[in-house]
N, C-alpha and C positions, 0 to 999 in steps of 0.2 A: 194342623198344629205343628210346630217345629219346637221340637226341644233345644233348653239351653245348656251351655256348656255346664260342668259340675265345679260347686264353687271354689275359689282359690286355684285353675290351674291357669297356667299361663304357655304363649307357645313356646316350642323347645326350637332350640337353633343349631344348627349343623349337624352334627348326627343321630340327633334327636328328630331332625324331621325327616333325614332316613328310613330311622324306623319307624315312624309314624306312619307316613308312605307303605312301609311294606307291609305294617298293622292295618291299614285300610283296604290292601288288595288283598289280602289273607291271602299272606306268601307262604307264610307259615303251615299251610294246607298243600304240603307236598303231594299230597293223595293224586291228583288233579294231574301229573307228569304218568302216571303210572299207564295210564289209555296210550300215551303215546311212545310209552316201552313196548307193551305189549303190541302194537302194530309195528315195530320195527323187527321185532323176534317174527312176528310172522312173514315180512318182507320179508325176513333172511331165511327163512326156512322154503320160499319160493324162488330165491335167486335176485331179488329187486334189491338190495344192500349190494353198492360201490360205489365207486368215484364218479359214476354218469348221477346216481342221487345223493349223494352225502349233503350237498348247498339246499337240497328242498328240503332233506329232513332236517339239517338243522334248522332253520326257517321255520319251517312247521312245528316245530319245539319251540320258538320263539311266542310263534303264533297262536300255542296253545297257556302259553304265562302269561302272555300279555294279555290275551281274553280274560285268563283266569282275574287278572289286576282289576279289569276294567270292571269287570263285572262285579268282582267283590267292592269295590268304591260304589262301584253305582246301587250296589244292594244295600248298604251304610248310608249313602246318604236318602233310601226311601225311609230307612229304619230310624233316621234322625230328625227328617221333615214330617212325620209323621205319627212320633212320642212315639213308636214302640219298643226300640231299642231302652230308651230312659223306662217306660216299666221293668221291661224283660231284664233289664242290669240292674234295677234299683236292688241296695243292697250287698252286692258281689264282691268278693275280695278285689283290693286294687289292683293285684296282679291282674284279676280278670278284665277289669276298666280300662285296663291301659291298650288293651287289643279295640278299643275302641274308638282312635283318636277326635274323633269329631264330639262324641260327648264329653273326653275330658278339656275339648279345646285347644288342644295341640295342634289340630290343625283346622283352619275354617272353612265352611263351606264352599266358599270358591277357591279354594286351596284344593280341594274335593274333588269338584265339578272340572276345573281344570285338568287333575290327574288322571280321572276316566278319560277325558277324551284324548287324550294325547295317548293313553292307552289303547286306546281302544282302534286309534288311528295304526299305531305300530302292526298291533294285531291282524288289521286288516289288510295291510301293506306287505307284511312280511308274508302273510297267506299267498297273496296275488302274484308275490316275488317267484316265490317259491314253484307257483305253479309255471310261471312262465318260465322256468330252469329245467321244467318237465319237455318242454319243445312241443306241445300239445298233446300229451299224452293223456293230459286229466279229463275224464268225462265233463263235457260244460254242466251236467246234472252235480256233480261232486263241487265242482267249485259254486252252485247253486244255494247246496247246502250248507257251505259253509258259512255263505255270507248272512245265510236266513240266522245260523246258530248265533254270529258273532253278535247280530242285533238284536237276538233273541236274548243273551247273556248280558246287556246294558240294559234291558226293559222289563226285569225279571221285579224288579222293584218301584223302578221310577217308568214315567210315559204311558206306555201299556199297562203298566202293573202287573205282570201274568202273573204273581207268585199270587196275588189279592182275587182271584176266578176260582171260583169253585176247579178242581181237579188243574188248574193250572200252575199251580206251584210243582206237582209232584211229574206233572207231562215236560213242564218244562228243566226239570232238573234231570228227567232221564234222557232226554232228544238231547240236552249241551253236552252233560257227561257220557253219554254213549259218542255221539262223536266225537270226541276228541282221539280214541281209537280206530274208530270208523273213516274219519276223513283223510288220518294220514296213510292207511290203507288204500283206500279208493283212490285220494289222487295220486301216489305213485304208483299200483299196479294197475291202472285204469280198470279196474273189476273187483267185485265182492264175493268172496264164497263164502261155506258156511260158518268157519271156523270163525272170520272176523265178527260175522251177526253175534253170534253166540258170545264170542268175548266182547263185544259193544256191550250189549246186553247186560250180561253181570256185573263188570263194572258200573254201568248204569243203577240197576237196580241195588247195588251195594251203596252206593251213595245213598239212594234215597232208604235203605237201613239206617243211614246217621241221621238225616235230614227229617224220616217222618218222628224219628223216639225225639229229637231236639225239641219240632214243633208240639209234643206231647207236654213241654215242660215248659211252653211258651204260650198255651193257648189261652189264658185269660189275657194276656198282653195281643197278642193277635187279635182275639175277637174285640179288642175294644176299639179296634183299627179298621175293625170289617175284613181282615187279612181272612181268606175261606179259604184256609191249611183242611185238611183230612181231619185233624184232631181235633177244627175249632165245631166242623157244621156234620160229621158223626158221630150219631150215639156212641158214648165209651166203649160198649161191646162189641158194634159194629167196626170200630175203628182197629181194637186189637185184634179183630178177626180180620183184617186187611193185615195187619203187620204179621199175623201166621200164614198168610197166603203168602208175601213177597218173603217169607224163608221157603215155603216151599217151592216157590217157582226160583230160588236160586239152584236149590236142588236137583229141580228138573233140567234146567239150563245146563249144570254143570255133566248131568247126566246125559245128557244130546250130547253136550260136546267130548266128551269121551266114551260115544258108543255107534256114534253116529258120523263120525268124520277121520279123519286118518290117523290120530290119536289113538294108541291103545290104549285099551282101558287099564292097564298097570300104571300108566301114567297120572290118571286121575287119584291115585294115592295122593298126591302132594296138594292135594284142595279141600282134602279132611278134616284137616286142622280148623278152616275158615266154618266149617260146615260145625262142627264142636261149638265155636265161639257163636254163631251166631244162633245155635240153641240157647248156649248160656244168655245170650242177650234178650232173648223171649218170654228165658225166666225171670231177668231181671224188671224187666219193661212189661211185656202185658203181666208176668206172675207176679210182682211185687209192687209194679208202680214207680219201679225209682228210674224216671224216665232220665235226667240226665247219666248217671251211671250207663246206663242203657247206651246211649250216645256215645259214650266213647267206646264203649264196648267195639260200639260200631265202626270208630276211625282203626282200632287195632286188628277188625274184619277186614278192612280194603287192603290192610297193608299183609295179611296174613294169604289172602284171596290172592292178588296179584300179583305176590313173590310165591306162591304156590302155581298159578298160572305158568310165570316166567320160569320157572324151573321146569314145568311138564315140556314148554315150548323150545326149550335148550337140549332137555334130553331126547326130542323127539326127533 
C-alpha cells in the first residue's frame, strides 16, 4: 500500500524544500553526533587528536550525518510506501505533520529516493576518504564494519526491511547507533579497548530507550503493516519487562565503565542525572502507559547520558 499525500498541500519552493530535505533525514535528531563526540574525548584522552587526524575525523563526522540523512529518508519512505506513517500520524498536530514531508506532499517520492542515495553515496565516500587519510592505519575489519552499518542504516526500512523481523528493529538500531562511536574510534586508533565497548554500548542502548517507548505508541499502526517491533508481537507484560531490563543494563554498563576501567569512580557522579530520568521514564511508560511522554523523556536521556559522559571524559 502506498499512502497519499494529505489533502490540499502543495510542494514548497526554495527554502521550503530545505527544510523539507532536512525533515526527511531527521536532522533535527542531533542525538545521533553525540557517539561521535564521545570517541573523540576518548582519542584525545589516548593521544590520537592532531593535525595527522583532524581530515578523518572531520570526514567521519560527515560520515556519520550523512548516514544519519540517508537512512532517516530511507525509513520515511518504507513508513510512506507502506500506510504506516499515514495511521501512526493520522490525527497529529500540523506542527507534528510537517516533520513528515512525504505525507504532506512537500516533497515526492522520487524527490525521496533521490536524496537517500546521493546521501547515502556522500556517507560512504567521505567514510573511505577518511580512512585512506589514516595511511593504513584502519583495521580492514573496522572499515568492514562500517560499510555493513552504512547499508544496514538504508535497509532498516526499505529492501531488507530489518526493522519489519522479529528482534530486528531493535539489533539493528543498537549495531548503527553503537557504531557511530565505535567506528570512529577503531578506525583512527586501529584498536578497541574497553572504555569505547562500554560507551558504544549505552549510547546504543539509550537509543533504543526512545525507540522501543515510541514503537509502544505505534503498535496498532505497526502491526497492521506486519512491522514485528518488540511492542507489536510481546505480550504487554513481557514487553515492559524488557524495557526494565534495558534500564537496568544501562546501569550495569555505566557501572563497568566506572569501576572497571581507568575512570574513577568519582567520575561517574556526572551520569546520575541520566539514571534519575530514565527511572522517571519507567514510571511514566511501563507505570502509567503514556508511552509517548515516555519517548521523549527518552530523547532528554541521550542528551543528559552523553553530556554526563563527555564531562567524566574531560575531567578524567
Amino acid at each position: 500500500m502506498t499512502a497519499t499525500a494529505a489533502p490540499g498541500t502543495t510542494t514548497a519552493p526554495g527554502g521550503g524544500k530545505v527544510l523539507a530535505y532536512l525533515q526527511l533525514g531527521k536532522a533535527r535528531v542531533y542525538h545521533h553526533a553525540y557517539g561521535w563526540v564521545l570517541a573523540l574525548l576518548l582519542l584525545r584522552l589516548d593521544g590520537h587528536v592532531g593535525r595527522d587526524t583532524a581530515a578523518a575525523l572531520a570526514l567521519l563526522l560527515v560520515m556519520v550525518l550523512t548516514t544519519q540523512w540517508a537512512g532517516g529518508a530511507a525509513d520515511d519512505l518504507g513508513g510512506y510506501r507502506d500506510g504506516s506513517d499515514a495511521r501512526n500520524y493520522a490525527g497529529r498536530p500540523a506542527r507534528t505533520m510537517s516533520r513528515k514531508p512525504l505525507l504532506t506532499g512537500v516533497l515526492s517520492e522520487a524527490e525521496a529516493v533521490r536524496f537517500a542515495i546521493v546521501m547515502f553515496a556522500v556517507a560512504v565516500s567521505s567514510g573511505l576518504v577518511a580512512v585512506l587519510t589514516l595511511d593504513g592505519g584502519s583495521p580492514f575489519a573496522a572499515v568492514a564494519v562500517m560499510l555493513v552499518a552504512q547499508v544496514c542504516s538504508v535497509q532498516y526500512s526499505v529492501g531488507m526491511k530489518l526493522s519489519y523481523r522479529p528482534f530486528g528493529l531493535e539489533t539493528t538500531i543498537l549495531f548503527i547507533i553503537g557504531c557511530i562511536a565505535l567506528l570512529p574510534y577503531w578506525l583512527v586508533a586501529g584498536s578497541l579497548n574497553a572504555e569505547i565497548w562500554y560507551t558504544s554500548a549505552l549510547v546504543g542502548l539509550w537509543f533504543l530507550l526512545i525507540v522501543n517507548y515510541g514503537n509502544a505508541s505505534d503498535r496498532r499502526g505497526d502491526a497492521e503493516v506486519s512491522r514485528q517491533t518488540l511492542a507489536v508481537f510481546l505480550p504487554p507484560a513481557v514487553f515492559k519487562g524488557v524495557l526494565v531490563l534495558l534500564f537496568l543494563g544501562s546501569v550495569t554498563l555505566l557501572t563497568l565503565l566506572f569501576t572497571t576501567t581507568r575512570f574513577d569512580t568519582a567520575l561517574g557522579l556526572a551520569t546520575v542525572p541520566v539514571v534519575v530520568l530514565h527511572a522517571v521514564q519507567l514510571y511514566y511508560g511501563v507505570g502509567k502507559e503514556d508511552w509517548r511522554k515516555a519517548r521523549f523523556i527518552g530523547l532528554s536521556g541521550v542528551d543528559l547520558g552523553c553530556v554526563g559522559l563527555a564531562v567524566a571524559f574531560l575531567l578524567a
